[in-house]
PAVEXSE-293527 format. One record per residue (C-alpha): x, y, z; residue number from 0. Coordinates in steps of 0.25 Angstrom, whole numbers. Layout:
       x       y       z   num
       X       Y       Z   NUM
...
end
This chain:
       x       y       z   num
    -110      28      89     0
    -107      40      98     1
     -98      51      96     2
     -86      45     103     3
     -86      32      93     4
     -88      46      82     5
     -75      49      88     6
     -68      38      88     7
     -71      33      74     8
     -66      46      71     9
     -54      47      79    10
     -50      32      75    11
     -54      31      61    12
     -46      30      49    13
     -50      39      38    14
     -56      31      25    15
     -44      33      16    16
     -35      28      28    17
     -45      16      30    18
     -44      12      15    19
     -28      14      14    20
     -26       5      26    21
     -38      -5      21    22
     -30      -8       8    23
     -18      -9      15    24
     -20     -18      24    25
     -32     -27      17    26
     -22     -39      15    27
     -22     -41      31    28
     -37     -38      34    29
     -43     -51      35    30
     -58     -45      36    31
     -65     -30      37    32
     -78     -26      41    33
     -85     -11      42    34
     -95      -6      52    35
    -101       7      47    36
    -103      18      57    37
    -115      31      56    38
    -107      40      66    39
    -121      43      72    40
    -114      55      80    41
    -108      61      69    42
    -118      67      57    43
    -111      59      44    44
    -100      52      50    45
     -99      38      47    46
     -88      27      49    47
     -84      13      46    48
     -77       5      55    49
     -69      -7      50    50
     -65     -19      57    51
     -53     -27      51    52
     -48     -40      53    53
     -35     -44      50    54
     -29     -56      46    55
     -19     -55      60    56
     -31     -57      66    57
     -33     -45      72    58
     -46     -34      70    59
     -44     -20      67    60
     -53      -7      66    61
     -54       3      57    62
     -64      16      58    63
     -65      24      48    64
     -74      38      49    65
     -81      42      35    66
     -83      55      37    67
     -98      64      35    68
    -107      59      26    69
    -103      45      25    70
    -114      36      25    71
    -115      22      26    72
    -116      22      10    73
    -101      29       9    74
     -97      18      20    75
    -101       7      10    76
     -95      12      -3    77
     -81      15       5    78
     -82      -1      10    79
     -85      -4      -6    80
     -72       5      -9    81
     -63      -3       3    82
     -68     -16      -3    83
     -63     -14     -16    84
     -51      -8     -10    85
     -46     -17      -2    86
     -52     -31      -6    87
     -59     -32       7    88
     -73     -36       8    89
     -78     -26      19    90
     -92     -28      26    91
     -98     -16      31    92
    -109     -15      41    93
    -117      -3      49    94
    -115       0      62    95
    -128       2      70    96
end
């Protein structure tokens, strides 16, 4: 990932509280969610997750959500766990390349 996509992920991303509150809220009009897992090579110890929503309109939505230093893929998968049992929603998670 380069350092403009660092950037934006950055610029554009909700933080992980805010993702959970709007998760929880919304879960009755999200039809399906899936999660890619991002090392933000370009940034020593930054990580994100980005999260792709389909809604029961039809319509796909995106999320990112920036983790912060020191969050490894381990910390990405026990957040996923804790949104699972949050929201109800069975979440996928896979790793970006």
């Amino acid at each position: 990932m380069s350092l403009d996509e660092d950037s934006t992920f950055n610029a554009t991303g909700n933080t992980p509280v805010g993702f959970e509150h709007w998760l929880v809220s919304e879960k009755g009009k999200i039809k399906s969610i899936s999660a890619l897992y991002h090392d933000l090579h370009d940034s020593e110890g930054q990580s994100a997750i980005e999260f792709t929503i389909g809604l029961i309109d039809g319509t796909t939505d995106s999320r990112r959500v920036p983790l912060g230093e020191g969050k490894v893929r381990e910390a990405a998968q026990i957040w996923i766990r804790e949104l699972e049992g949050q929201s109800g929603l069975v979440i996928p998670l896979d790793v970006a390349a």
